[in-house]
VOVEX-928164 format. One record per residue (C-alpha): residue number from 1; residue in three letters; chain; x, y, z. Coordinates in steps of 0.1 Angstrom, whole numbers. Layout:
# VOVEX-928164
seq=NUM, type=ALA, mol=A, east=X, north=Y, up=Z
...
This chain:
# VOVEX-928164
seq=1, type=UNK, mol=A, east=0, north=0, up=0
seq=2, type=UNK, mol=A, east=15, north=35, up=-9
seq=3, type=UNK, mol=A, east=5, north=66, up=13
seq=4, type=UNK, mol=A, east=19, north=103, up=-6
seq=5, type=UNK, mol=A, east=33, north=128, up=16
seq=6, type=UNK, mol=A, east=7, north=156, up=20
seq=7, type=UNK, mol=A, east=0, north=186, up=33
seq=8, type=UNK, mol=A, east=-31, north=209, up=37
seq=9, type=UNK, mol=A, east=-32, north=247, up=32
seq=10, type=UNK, mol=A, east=-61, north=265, up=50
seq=11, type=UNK, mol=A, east=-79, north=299, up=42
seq=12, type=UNK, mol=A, east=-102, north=321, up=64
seq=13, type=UNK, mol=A, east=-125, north=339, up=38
seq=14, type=UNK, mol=A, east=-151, north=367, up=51
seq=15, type=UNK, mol=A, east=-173, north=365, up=27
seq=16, type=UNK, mol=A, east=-203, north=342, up=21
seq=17, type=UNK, mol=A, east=-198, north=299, up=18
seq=18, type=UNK, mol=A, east=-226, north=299, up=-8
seq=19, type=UNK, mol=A, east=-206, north=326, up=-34
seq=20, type=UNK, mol=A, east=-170, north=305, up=-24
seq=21, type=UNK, mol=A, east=-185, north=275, up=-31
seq=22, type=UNK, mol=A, east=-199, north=284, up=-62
seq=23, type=UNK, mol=A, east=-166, north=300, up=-74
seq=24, type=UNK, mol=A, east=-148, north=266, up=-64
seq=25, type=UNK, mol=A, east=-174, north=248, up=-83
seq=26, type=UNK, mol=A, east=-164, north=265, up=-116
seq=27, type=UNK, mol=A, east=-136, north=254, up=-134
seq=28, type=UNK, mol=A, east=-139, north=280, up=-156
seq=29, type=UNK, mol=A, east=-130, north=308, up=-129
seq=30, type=UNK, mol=A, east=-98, north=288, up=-112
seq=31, type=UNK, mol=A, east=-75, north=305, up=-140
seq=32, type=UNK, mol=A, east=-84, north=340, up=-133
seq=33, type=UNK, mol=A, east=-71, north=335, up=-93
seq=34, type=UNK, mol=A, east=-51, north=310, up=-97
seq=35, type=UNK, mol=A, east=-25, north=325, up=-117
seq=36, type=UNK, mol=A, east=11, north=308, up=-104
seq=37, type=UNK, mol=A, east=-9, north=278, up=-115
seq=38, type=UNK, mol=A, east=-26, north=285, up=-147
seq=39, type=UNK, mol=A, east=-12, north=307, up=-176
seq=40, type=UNK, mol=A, east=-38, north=316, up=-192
seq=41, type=UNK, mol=A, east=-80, north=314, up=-192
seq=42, type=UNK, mol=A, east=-98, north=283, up=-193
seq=43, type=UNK, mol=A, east=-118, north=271, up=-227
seq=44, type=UNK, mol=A, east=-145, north=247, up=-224
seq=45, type=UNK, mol=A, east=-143, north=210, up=-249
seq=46, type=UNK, mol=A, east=-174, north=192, up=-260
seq=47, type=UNK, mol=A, east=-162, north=167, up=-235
seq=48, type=UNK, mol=A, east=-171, north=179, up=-204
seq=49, type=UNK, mol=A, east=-143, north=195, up=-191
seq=50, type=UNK, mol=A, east=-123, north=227, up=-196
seq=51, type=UNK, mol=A, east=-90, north=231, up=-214
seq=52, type=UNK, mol=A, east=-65, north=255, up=-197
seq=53, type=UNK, mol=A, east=-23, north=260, up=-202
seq=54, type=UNK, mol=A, east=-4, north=246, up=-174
seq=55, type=UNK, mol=A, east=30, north=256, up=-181
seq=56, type=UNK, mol=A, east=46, north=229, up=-150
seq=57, type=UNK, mol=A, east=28, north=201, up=-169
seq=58, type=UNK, mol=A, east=36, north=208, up=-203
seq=59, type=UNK, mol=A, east=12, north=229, up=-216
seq=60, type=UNK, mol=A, east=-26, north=225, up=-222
seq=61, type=UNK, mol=A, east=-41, north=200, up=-195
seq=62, type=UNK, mol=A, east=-75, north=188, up=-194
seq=63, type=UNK, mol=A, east=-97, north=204, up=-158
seq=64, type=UNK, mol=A, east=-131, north=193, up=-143
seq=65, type=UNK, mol=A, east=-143, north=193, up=-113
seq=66, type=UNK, mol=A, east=-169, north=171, up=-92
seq=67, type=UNK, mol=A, east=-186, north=193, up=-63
seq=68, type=UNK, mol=A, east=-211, north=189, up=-39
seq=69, type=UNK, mol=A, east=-217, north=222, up=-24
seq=70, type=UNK, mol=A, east=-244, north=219, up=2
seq=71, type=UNK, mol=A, east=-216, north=195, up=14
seq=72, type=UNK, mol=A, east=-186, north=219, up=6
seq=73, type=UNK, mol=A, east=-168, north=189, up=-11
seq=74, type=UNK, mol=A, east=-147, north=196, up=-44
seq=75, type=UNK, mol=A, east=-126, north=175, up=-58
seq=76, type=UNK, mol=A, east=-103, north=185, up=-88
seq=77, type=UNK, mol=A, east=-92, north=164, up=-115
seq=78, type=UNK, mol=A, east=-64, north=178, up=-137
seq=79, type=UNK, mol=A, east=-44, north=153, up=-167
seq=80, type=UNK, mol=A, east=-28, north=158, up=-198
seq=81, type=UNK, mol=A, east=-54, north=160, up=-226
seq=82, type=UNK, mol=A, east=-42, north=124, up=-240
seq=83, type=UNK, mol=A, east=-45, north=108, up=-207
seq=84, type=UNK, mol=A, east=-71, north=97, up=-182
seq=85, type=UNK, mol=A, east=-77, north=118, up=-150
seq=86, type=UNK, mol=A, east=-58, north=102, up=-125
seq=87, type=UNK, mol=A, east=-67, north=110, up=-82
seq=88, type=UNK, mol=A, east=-79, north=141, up=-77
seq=89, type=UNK, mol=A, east=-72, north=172, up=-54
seq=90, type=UNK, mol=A, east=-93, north=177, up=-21
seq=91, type=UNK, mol=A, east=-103, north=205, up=-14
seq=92, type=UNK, mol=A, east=-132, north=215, up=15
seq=93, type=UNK, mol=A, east=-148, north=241, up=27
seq=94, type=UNK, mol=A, east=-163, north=244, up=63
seq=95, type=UNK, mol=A, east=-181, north=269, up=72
seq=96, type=UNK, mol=A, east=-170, north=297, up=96
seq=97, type=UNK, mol=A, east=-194, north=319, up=113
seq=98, type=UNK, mol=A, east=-207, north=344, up=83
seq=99, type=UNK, mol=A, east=-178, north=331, up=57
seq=100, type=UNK, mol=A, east=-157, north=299, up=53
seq=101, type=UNK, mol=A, east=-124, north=280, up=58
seq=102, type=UNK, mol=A, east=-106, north=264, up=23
seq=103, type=UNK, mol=A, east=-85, north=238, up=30
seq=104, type=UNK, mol=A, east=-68, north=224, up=2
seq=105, type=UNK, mol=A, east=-45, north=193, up=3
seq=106, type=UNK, mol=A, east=-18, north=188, up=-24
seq=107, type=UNK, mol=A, east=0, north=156, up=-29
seq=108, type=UNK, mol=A, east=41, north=147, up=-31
seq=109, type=UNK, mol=A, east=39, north=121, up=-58
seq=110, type=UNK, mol=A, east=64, north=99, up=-63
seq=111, type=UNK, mol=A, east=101, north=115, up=-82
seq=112, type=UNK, mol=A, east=89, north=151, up=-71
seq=113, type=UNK, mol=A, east=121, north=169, up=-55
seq=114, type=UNK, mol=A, east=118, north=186, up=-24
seq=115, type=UNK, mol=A, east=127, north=224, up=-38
seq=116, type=UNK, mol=A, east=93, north=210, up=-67
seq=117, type=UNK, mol=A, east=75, north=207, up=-31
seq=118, type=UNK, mol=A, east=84, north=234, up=-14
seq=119, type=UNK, mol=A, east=80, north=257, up=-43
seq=120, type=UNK, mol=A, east=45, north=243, up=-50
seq=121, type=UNK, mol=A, east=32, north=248, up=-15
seq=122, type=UNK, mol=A, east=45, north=286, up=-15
seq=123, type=UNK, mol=A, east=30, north=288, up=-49
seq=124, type=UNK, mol=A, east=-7, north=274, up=-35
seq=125, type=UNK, mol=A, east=-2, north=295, up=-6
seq=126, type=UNK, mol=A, east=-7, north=324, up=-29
seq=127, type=UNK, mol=A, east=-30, north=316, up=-51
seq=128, type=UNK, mol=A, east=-50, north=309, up=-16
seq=129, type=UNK, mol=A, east=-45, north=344, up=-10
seq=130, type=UNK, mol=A, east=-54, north=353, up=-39
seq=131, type=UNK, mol=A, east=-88, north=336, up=-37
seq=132, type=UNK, mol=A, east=-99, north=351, up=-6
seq=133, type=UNK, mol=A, east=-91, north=388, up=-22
seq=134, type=UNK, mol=A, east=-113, north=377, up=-50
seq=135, type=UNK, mol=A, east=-142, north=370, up=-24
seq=136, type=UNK, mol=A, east=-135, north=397, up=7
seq=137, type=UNK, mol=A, east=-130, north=427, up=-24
seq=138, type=UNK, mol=A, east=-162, north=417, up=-39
C-alpha cells in the first residue's frame, strides 16, 4: 500500500460559503485566481471538461471538477489531454461563522524533489490568498 506525503493549506474567507463554493465549483473561474498555476484562461471541450495552459505540466491540461456544495466537497481532476484523470485534489470548505475556511491538500507524488514541493506549497499558498481577495474585495 502506498500513502503520498501531504499537506493541507487552510484559508479564512469573510465572505459568504454559498458565493466560495460556487466560485470553487467553476472550473472555468480557477485561472483568473489561480495565476502561479494556470497561464492563461480556461476554454470549455465538447467533452465535459475545460481546457487550460499549465505551463509545470507541459502545456494545455485537461480540468473538471466534481462538487457537492451543500456539502462543501470539491474534488479537482487535472491530466494531460491524451490521458485519463488520475486522483484528484481535495479540497473543503467548512463553514465559519458568516464566511468559510478552504482547505486544500496537495499531494508529493512519487520522483517530485523537495525544492518541486516546497516551491508548490508557497506557490498554493498564494494563489489561496489570492482567492480570498477575490471574495473579501467583492
Amino acid at each position: 500500500m502506498t500513502v503520498f506525503e501531504s499537506k493541507t493549506l487552510t484559508v479564512a474567507i469573510d465572505a459568504p460559503y454559498e458565493k466560495i463554493m460556487t466560485d470553487l465549483a467553476d472550473p472555468m473561474t480557477h485561472p483568473e485566481w489561480a495565476k502561479e498555476f494556470f497561464a492563461g484562461p480556461a476554454e470549455k471541450s465538447k467533452y465535459g471538461y475545460v481546457l487550460a495552459p499549465v505551463p509545470m505540466m507541459g502545456g494545455a491540461v485537461k480540468f473538471k471538477i466534481e462538487s457537492d456544495i451543500t456539502l462543501g466537497i470539491l474534488d479537482l481532476y487535472l491530466a494531460p489531454p491524451d490521458a485519463d484523470f488520475g486522483t484528484p485534489l481535495q479540497v473543503r470548505v467548512i463553514r465559519n461563522g458568516d464566511g468559510a475556511n478552504v482547505l486544500w491538500t496537495l499531494l508529493r507524488f512519487p520522483g517530485m524533489s523537495d525544492s518541486n514541493w516546497e516551491d508548490g506549497l508557497v506557490s498554493m499558498s498564494k494563489e489561496l490568498c489570492e482567492l480570498k481577495k477575490r471574495h473579501e474585495e467583492t
